[in-house]
C-alpha positions as CSV (number, residue, x, y, z in Angstrom):
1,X,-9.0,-14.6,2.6
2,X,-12.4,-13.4,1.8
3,X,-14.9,-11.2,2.9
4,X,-18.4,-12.8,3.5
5,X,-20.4,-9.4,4.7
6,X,-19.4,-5.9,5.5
7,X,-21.6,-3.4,7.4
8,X,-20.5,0.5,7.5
9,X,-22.2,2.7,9.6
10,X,-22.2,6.7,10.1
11,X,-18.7,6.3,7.9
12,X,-18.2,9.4,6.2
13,X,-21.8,10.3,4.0
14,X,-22.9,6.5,4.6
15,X,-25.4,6.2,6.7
16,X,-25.8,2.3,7.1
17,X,-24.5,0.0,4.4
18,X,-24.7,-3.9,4.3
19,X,-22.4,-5.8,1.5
20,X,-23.0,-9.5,0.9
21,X,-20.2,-9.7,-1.0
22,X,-19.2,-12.2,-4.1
23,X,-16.1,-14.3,-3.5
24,X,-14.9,-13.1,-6.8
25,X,-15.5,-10.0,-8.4
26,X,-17.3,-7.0,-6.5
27,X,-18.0,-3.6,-8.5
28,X,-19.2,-0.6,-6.4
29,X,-20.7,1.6,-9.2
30,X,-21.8,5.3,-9.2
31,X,-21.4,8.6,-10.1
32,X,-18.7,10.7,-8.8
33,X,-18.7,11.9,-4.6
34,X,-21.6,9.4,-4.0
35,X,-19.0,7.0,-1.6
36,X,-17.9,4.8,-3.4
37,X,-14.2,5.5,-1.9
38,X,-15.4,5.3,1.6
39,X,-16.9,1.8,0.6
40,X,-13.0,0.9,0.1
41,X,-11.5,3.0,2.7
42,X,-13.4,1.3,5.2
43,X,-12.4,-2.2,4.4
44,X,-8.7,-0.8,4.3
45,X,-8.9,0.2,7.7
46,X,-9.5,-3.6,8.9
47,X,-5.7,-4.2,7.9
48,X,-4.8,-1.8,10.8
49,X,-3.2,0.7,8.8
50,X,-4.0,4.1,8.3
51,X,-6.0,5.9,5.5
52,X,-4.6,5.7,1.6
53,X,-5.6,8.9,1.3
54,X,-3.8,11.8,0.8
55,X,-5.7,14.6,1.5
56,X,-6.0,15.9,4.8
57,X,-9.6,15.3,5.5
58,X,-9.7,12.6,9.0
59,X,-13.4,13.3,10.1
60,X,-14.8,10.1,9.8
61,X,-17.7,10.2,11.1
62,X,-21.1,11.4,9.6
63,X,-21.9,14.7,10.3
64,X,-24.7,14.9,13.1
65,X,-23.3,11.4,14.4
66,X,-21.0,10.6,17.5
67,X,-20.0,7.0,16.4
68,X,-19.1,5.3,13.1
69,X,-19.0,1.5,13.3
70,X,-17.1,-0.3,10.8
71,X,-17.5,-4.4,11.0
72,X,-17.0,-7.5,9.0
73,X,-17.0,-11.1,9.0
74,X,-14.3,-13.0,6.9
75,X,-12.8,-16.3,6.1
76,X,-9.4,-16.6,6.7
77,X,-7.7,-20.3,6.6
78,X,-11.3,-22.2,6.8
79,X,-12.1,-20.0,10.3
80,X,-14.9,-17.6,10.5
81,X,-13.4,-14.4,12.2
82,X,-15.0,-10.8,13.0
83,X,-13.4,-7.4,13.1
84,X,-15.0,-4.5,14.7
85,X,-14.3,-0.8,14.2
86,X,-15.4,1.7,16.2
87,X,-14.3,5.8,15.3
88,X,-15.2,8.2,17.8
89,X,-13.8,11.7,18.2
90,X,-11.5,10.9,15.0
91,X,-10.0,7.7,17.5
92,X,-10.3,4.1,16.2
93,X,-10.7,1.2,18.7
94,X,-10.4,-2.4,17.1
95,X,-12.3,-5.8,18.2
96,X,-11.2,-9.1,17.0
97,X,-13.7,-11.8,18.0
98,X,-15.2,-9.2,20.6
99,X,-11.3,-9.0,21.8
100,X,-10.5,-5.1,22.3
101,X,-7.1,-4.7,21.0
102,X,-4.9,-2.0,22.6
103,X,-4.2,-0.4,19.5
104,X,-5.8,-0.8,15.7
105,X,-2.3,-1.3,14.2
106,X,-2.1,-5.0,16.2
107,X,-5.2,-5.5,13.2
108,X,-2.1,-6.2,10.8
109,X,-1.1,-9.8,10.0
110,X,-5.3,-10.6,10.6
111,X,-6.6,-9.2,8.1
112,X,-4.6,-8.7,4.7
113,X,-5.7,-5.9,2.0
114,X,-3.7,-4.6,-1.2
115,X,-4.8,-1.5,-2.5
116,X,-5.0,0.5,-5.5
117,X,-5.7,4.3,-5.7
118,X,-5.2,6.9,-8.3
119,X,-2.7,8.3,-6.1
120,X,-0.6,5.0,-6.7
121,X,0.4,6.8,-9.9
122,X,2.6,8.3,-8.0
123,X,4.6,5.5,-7.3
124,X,5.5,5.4,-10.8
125,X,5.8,9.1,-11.9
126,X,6.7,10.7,-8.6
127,X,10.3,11.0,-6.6
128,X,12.1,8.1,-5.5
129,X,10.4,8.9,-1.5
130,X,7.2,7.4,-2.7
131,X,8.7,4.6,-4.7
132,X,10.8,3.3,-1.2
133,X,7.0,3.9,0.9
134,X,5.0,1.9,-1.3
135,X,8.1,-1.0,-0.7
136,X,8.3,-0.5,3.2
137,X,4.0,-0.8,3.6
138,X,4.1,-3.4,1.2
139,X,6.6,-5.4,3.5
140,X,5.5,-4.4,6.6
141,X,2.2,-6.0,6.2
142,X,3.6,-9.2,5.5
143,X,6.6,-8.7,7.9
144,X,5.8,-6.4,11.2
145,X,9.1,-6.5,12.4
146,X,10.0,-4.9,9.6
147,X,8.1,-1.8,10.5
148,X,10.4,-2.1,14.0
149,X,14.0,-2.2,11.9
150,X,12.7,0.8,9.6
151,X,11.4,2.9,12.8
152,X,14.7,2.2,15.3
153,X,16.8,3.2,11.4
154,X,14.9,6.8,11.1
155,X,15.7,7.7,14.5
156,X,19.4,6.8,14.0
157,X,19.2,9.0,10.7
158,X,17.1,11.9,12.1
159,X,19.8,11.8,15.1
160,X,22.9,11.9,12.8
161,X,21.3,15.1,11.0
162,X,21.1,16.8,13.9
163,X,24.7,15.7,15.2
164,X,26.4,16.5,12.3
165,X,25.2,20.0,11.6
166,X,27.5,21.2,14.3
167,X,30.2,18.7,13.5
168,X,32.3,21.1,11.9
169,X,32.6,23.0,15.6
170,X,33.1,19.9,17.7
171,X,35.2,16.9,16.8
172,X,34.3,15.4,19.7
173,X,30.9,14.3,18.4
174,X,33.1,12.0,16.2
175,X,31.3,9.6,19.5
176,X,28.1,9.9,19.1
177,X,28.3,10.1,15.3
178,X,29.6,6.4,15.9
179,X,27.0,5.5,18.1
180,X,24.4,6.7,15.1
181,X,26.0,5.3,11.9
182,X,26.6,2.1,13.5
183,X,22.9,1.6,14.3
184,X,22.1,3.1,10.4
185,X,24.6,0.8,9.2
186,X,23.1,-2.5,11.2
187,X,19.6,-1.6,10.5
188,X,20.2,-0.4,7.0
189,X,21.7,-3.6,6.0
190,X,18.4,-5.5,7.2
191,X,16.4,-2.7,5.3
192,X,18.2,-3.7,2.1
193,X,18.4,-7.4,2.5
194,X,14.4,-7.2,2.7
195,X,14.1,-5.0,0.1
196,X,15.8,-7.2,-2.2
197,X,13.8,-10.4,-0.7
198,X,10.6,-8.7,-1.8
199,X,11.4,-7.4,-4.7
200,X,13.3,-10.6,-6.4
201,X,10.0,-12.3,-5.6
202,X,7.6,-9.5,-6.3
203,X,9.9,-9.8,-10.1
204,X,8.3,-13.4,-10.3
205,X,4.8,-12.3,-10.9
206,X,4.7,-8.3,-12.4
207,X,5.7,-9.5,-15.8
208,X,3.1,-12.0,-16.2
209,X,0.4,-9.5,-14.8
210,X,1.4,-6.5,-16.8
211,X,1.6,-8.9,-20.6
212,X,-2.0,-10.0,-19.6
213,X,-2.2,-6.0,-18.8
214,X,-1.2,-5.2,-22.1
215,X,-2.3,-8.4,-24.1
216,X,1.1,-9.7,-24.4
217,X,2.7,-6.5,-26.4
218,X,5.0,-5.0,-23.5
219,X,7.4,-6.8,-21.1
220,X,8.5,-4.6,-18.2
221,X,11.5,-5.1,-15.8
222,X,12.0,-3.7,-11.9
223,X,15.2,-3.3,-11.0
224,X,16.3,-2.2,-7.0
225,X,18.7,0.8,-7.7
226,X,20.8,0.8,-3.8
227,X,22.1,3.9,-2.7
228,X,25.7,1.8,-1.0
229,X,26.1,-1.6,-0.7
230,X,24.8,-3.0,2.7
231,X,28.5,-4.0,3.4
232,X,29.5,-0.7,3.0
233,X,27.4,1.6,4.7
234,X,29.7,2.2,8.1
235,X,32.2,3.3,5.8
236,X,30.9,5.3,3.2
237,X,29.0,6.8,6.4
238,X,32.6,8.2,8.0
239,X,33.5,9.3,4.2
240,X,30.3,11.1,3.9
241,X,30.8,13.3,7.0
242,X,32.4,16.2,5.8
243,X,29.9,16.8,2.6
244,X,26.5,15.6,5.1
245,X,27.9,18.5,7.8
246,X,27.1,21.4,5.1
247,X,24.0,19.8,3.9
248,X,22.6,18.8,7.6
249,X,21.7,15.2,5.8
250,X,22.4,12.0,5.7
251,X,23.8,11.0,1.9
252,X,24.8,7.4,2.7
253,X,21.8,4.7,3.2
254,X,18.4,2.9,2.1
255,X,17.0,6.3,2.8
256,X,18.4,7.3,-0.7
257,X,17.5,3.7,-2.5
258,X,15.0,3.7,-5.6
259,X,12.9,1.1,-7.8
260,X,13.1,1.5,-11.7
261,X,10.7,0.1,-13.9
262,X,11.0,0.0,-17.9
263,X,8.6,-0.8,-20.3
264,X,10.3,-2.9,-23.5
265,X,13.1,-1.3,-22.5
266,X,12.5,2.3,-21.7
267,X,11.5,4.2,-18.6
268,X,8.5,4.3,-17.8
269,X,8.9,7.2,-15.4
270,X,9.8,9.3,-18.1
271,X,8.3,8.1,-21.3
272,X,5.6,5.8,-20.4
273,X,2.0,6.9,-21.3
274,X,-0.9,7.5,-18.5
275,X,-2.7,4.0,-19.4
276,X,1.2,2.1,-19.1
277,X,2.0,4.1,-15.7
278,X,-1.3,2.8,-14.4
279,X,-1.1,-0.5,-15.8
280,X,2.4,-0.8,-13.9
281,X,1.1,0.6,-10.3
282,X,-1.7,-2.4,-10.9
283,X,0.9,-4.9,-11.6
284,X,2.5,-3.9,-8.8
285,X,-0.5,-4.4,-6.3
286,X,-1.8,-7.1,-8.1
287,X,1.9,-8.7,-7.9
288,X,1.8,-7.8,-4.4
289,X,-1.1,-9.9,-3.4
290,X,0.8,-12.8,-5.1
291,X,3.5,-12.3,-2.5
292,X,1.1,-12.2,0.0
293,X,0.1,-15.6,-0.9
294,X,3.3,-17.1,-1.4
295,X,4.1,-15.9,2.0
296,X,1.0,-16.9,4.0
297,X,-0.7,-19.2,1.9
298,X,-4.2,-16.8,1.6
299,X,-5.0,-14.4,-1.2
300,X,-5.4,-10.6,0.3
301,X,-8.6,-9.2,-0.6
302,X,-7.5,-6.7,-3.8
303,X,-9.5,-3.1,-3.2
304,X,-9.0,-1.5,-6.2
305,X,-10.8,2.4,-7.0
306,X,-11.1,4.1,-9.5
307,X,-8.4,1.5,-11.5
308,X,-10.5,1.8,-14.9
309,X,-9.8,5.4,-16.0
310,X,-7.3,5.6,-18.8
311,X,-6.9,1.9,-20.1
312,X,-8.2,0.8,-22.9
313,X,-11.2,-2.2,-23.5
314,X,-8.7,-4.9,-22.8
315,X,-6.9,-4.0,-20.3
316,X,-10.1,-2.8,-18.5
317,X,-11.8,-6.4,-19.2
318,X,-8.5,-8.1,-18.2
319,X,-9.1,-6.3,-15.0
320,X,-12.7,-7.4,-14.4
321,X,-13.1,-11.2,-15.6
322,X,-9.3,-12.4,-15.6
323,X,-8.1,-11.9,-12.1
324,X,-8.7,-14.9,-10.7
325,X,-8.9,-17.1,-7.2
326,X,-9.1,-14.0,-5.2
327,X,-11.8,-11.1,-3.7
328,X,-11.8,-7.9,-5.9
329,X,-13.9,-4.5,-4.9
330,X,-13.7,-2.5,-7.5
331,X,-15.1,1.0,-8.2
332,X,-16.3,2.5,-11.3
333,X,-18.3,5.5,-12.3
334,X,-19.1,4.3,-16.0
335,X,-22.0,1.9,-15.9
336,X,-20.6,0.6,-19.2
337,X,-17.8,-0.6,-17.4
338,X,-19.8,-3.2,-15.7
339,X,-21.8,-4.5,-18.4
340,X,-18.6,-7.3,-19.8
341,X,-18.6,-8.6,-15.9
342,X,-19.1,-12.5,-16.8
343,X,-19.1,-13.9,-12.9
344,X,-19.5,-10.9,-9.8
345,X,-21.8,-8.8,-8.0
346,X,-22.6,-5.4,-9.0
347,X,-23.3,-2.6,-5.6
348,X,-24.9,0.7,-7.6
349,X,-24.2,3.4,-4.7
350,X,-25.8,6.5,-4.8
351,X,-26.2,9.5,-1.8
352,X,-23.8,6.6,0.3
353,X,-26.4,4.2,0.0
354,X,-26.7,1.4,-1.9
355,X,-29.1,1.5,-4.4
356,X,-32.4,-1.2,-4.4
């Protein structure tokens, strides 16, 4: 999959933008708050999800503007498509082919994307919430009905909390409790068995990734860590009542599963430096987008901001000229950064324009 040309329009502080973009490597250089992030955000929001984000900032569109108009053409399996964004009053509408679609999400499955933010640091360092999200988008996007199985499972949980709160007081929701931990129980074990699909093949490729990462000195290992065994949940679910009634949670599910990740050995949660933690979130995306591949036989276009920060020459120039048979946009604020590019474009962006 790659991106032939991008246009951007009244997008955040870009007032009209026009990529021809390198089938390789793309850097969008330029000094802090000039839009280089919205450069990436908008391409993001051709894969139908939401923004990666996390402030709370959704106005969109320039200020003085009624309509931002986001719109590409791409290859994807030798055919020459077109997606068309429109944002007005905060609301995205979404063209394929001049096709209105009823909502953006139905984007997913067209047009594939992995990304890379400095948030995604989290996903190392942070709670085990943001480890099991970064697992569920990751499948989603290849597997939509995944998204389905994880929705109908949180109502089933968010149902149970509220049933067993005032189980203590009425036996007689012993019923509906049934109802609920049978449809955790079914769905959770479809959570797991996905979870485990992914990751045993995401395992094939983050190794490899992270040694060119780290010029062959580290090896790092992901293991799943599951909460109950799928087989077991139902069970475990009826044990669990009387400790879940004074807590008002759930304790038993994929809802409570984490990822670990050690570097030679060690955690690198808890003792890995900032360049290693970022290295691993890379691998991971960059590992991701080899799934992707394996899965539907086209490379997602890799969007990855603000990835240099922290990591030394060679993992930097790993980054730039060694990722190979697939579209990269990068950002960078250091113009030094871009001077070992050996094949790529180079976008300097400045005031959200790009720069003549």
């Amino acid at each position: 999959m790659q991106i032939k040309s991008i246009t951007i329009k009244n997008f955040r502080n870009i007032k009209n933008i026009n990529i021809e973009a390198d089938n390789n490597m793309n850097i969008i250089s330029g000094e802090n708050a000039q839009g280089k992030t919205n450069i990436i955000e908008a391409i993001w929001f051709f894969t139908g999800a939401k923004s990666f984000r996390n402030n709370k900032d959704t106005v969109y569109v320039k200020f003085g503007e009624e309509k931002a108009v986001l719109q590409i053409l791409y290859d994807f399996k030798g055919c020459e498509n077109e997606i068309k964004i429109e944002i007005e009053n905060n609301k995205r509408t979404a063209f394929i082919n001049g096709k209105k679609l009823s909502s953006p999400s139905l984007l997913a499955g067209n047009f594939n994307a992995v990304i890379f933010s400095p948030s995604d640091l989290s996903i190392i360092k942070d709670s085990p919430l943001i480890r099991r999200k970064f697992l569920d988008i990751s499948i989603g996007q290849i597997y939509p009905v995944y998204i389905e199985i994880l929705s109908a499972y949180s109502r089933a949980v968010i149902q149970r909390n509220k049933i067993i709160k005032d189980y203590k007081y009425d036996k007689t929701l012993s019923i509906m409790l049934d109802v609920f931990e049978k449809e955790i129980a079914e769905n959770g074990e479809k959570i797991i068995e996905y979870r485990k699909k992914y990751i045993s093949v995401l395992e094939k490729y983050v190794p490899n990734i992270y040694s060119g990462l780290s010029s062959g000195k580290e090896d790092i290992k992901t293991e799943y860590i599951i909460n109950c065994k799928r087989e077991e949940i139902i069970d475990n679910l009826k044990n669990a009542r009387t400790a879940d009634m004074l807590t008002g949670t759930t304790s038993v599910g994929p809802h409570r599963d984490d990822i670990d990740f050690k570097i030679n050995g060690i955690s690198a949660r808890s003792f890995g430096s900032q360049g290693q933690q970022r290295s691993v979130a890379l691998a991971l995306k960059l590992a991701g987008a080899e799934v992707i591949k394996k899965i539907t036989d086209e490379y997602p276009v890799c969007l990855l901001d603000d990835c240099l920060s922290e990591l030394d020459p060679a993992r930097q120039n790993y980054i730039i000229n060694h990722i190979k048979s697939r579209q990269v946009f990068l950002t960078c604020c250091d113009p030094a950064n871009t001077n070992s590019l050996i094949k790529g474009k180079i976008f300097n962006i400045e005031k959200g324009a790009i720069k003549k």
